[in-house]
C-alpha positions in Angstrom: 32.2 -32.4 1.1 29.6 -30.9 -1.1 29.7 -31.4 -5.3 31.3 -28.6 -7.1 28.4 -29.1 -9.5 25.4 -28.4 -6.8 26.9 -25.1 -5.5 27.5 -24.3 -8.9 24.4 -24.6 -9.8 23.1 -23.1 -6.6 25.0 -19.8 -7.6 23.6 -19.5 -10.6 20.1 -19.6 -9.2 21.0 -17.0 -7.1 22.2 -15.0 -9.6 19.7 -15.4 -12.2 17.4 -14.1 -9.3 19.3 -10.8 -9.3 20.4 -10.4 -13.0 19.1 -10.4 -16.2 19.2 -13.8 -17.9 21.3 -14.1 -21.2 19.9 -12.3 -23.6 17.6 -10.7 -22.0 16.8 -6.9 -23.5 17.1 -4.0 -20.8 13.5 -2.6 -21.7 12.3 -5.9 -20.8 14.2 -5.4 -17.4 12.8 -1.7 -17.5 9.0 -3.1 -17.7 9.8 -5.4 -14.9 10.8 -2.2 -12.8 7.9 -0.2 -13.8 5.4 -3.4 -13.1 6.9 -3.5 -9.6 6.6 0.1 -8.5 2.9 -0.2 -10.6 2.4 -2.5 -7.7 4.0 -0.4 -5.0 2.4 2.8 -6.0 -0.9 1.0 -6.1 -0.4 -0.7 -2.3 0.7 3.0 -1.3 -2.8 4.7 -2.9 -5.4 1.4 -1.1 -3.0 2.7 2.3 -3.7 6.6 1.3 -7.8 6.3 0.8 -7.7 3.9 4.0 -6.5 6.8 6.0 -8.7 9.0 4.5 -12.0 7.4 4.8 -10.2 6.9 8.6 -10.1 10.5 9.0 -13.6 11.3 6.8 -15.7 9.3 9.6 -13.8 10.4 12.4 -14.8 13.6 11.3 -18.6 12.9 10.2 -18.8 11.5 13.9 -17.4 14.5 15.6 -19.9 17.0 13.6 -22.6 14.3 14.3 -21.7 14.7 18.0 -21.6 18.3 17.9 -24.8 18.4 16.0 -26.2 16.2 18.9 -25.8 18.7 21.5 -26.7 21.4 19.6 -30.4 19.7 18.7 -30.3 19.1 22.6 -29.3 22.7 23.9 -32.4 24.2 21.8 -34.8 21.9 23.0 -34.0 22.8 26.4 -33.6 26.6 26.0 -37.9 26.1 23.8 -38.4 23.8 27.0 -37.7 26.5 29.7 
C-alpha cells in the first residue's frame, strides 16, 4: 500500500505543473503564454525561410539549367 503522504504530494506536483502557484498574478501567467508562443512563432519563421531558401535554389538551379542550354543552342546555331 502506498503513503497517503507521497501521492499527496505527487498530486500536487502535478498540479503545480498545470496551474498557477498560490499567489501567483495572472499577467505573470499571461507573460509565460506570450514567451511560449514567442518561441513557437520563432520555430515556425526558422521552418518558413528553410523552405524558402529550399524553393530560392531550386529555382536558381532550374534558370541556371535553362541558361545552360540556351549558351549551348547558340554556340551551335554560330558553329553551323
Amino acid at each position: 500500500m502506498s503513503n497517503p503522504s507521497s501521492s499527496t504530494i505527487e498530486a500536487a506536483a502535478a498540479a503545480s505543473t498545470t496551474t498557477p502557484m498560490i499567489g501567483q498574478l495572472p499577467n505573470q501567467l499571461t507573460l509565460q503564454q506570450f514567451k511560449q508562443q514567442l518561441i513557437e512563432l520563432k520555430q515556425q519563421q526558422h521552418l518558413q525561410q528553410q523552405l524558402l531558401l529550399q524553393h530560392f535554389q531550386q529555382q536558381q538551379q532550374q534558370l541556371n539549367e535553362h541558361h545552360e542550354k540556351q549558351l549551348q543552342e547558340h554556340i551551335r546555331v554560330r558553329i553551323y
